[in-house]
C-alpha positions as CSV (number, residue, x, y, z in Angstrom):
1,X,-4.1,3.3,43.2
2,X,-2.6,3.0,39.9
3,X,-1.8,6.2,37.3
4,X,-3.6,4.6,33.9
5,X,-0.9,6.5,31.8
6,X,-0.9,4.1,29.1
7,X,-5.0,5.4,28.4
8,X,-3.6,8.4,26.5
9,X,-5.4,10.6,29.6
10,X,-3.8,12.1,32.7
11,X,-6.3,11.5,35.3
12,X,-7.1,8.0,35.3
13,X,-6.7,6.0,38.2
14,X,-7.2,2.2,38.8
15,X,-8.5,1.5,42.4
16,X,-8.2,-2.2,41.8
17,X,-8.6,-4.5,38.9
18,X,-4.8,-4.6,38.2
19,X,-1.8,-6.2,39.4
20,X,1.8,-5.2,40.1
21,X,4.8,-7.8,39.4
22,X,8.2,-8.1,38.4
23,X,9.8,-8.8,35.1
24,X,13.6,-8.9,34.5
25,X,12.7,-5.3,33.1
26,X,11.5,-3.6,36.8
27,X,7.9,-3.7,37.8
28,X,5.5,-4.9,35.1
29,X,1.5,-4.1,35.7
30,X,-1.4,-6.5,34.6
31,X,-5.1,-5.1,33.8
32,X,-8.1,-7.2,34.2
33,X,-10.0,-6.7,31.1
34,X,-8.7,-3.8,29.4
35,X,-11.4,-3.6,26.9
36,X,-14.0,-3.3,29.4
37,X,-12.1,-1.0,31.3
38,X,-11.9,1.4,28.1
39,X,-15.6,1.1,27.7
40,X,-16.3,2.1,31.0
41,X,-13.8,5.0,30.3
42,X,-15.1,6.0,27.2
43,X,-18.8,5.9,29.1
44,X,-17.1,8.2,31.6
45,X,-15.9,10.7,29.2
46,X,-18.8,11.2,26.9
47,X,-21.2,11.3,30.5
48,X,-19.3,14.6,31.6
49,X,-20.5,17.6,32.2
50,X,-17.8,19.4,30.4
51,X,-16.7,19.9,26.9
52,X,-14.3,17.2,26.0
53,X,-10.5,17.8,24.8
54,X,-8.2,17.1,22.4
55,X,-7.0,14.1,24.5
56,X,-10.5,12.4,25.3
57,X,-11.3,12.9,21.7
58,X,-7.9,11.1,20.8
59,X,-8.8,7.8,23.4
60,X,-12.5,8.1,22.1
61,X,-11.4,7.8,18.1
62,X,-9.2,5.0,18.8
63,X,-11.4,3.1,21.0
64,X,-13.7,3.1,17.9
65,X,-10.9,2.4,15.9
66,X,-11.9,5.1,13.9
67,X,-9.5,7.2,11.0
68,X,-9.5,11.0,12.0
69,X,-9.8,11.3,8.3
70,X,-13.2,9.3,8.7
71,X,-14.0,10.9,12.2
72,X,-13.6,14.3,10.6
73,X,-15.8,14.1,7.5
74,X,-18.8,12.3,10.3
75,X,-18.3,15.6,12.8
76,X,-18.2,18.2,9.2
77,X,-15.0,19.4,10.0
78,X,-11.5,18.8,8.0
79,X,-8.8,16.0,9.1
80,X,-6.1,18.6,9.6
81,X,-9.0,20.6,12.3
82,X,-9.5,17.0,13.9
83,X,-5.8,16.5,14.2
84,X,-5.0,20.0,15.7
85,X,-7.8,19.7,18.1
86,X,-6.0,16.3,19.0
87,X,-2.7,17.8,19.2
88,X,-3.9,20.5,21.6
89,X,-5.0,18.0,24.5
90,X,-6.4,20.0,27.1
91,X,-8.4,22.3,24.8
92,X,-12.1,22.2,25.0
93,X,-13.9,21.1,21.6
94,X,-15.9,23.4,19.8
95,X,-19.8,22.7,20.9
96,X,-21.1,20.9,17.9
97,X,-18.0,18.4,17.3
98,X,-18.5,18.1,21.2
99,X,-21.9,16.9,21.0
100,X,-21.5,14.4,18.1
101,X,-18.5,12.8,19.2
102,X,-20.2,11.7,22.3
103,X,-23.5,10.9,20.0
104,X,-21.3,8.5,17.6
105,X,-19.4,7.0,20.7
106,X,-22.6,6.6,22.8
107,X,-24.0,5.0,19.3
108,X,-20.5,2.8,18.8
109,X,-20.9,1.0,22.3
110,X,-24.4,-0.3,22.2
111,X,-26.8,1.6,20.3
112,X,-28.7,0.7,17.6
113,X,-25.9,2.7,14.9
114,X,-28.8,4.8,13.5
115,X,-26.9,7.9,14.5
116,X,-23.7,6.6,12.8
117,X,-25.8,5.7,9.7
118,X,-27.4,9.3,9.9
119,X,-23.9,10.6,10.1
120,X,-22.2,8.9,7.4
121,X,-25.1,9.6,4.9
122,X,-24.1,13.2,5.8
123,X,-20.5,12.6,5.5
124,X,-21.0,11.1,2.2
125,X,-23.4,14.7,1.0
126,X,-19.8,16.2,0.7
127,X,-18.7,13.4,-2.2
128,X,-21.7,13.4,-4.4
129,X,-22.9,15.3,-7.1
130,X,-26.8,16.9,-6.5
131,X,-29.6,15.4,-8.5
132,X,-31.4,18.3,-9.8
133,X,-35.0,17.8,-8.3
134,X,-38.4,18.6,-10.1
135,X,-41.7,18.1,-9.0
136,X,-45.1,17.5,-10.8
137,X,-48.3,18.2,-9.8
138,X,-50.4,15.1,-10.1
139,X,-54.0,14.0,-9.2
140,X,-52.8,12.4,-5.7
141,X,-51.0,16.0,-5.0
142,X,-47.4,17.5,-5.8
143,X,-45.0,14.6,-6.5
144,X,-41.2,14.0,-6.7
145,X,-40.1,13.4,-10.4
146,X,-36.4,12.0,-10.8
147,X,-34.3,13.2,-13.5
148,X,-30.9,12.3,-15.0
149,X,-29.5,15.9,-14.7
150,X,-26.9,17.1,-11.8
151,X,-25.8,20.5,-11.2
152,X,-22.2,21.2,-10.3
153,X,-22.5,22.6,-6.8
C-alpha cells in the first residue's frame, strides 16, 4: 500500500490505482485519476462518524477551491477562527462548523447548490444594511410594504 502524504491527511492509504517508478531524482509515484480519488476522499471524510479536524477541513476547502476568507463568512465564523482551526489539525471542529462544512461539500460534489445558495445569502446578511420593514393591513390581509429607510444595525 501507498502512504497518500501529498493529500494534506495522515491516514490515507492507496491499495492500488498508483504506480511506483524511477526518475533520475529516486522513486517517483503516478496516481490514476487524482481528482476522482479526492472526491472519493472528500466523500469519505464528510460520511464519518466523527467530528472532522483542522486537517480534513484544510483538504475539504481546497478541494472546493474555496478562500478560508469565503469559507469562513459561509460557516458564520471569522477567517482568523477558520485558520486556527486549520492550523490545529487533529482538533475536532466545533459542532455547527462541523455540520456545514460537510453540507456545503456534500452540496459542492453533486448536489443541486441550493445549500451553497442558502449559505451565501446568509454570508452576505453580515454586508448589508437592514431595510426597515412595515406592514399594512389591507383587504386581502396584513401585507409587506417596502420602504426606502435602513436602520444602522
Amino acid at each position: 500500500m501507498y502512504h497518500y502524504k501529498e493529500s494534506g491527511l495522515d491516514d490515507i492509504f492507496l491499495v492500488n490505482g498508483y504506480h511506483i517508478h524511477k526518475t533520475p531524482y529516486g522513486e517517483g509515484v503516478a496516481i490514476e485519476n487524482t481528482p476522482g480519488l479526492h472526491k472519493a476522499i472528500g466523500r469519505g471524510l464528510i460520511a464519518l462518524p466523527r467530528p472532522l479536524n483542522g486537517a480534513e477541513l484544510r483538504f475539504l476547502r481546497l478541494e472546493m477551491e474555496i478562500t478560508q476568507r469565503n469559507l469562513a463568512a459561509l460557516v458564520g465564523t471569522t477567517e482568523q477562527s477558520l485558520r486556527l482551526w486549520e492550523r490545529k489539525r487533529g482538533k475536532a471542529l466545533p459542532g455547527s462548523a462541523d455540520r456545514l462544512v460537510r453540507a456545503i461539500y456534500s452540496e459542492y460534489i453533486g448536489s443541486d447548490g441550493s445549500v451553497r445558495r442558502m449559505l451565501d445569502r446568509l454570508a452576505e446578511l453580515d454586508r448589508v444594511k437592514v431595510e426597515r420593514m412595515s406592514f399594512q393591513q389591507t383587504r386581502q390581509g396584513w401585507k409587506l410594504r417596502k420602504t426606502s429607510e435602513a436602520r444602522a444595525d
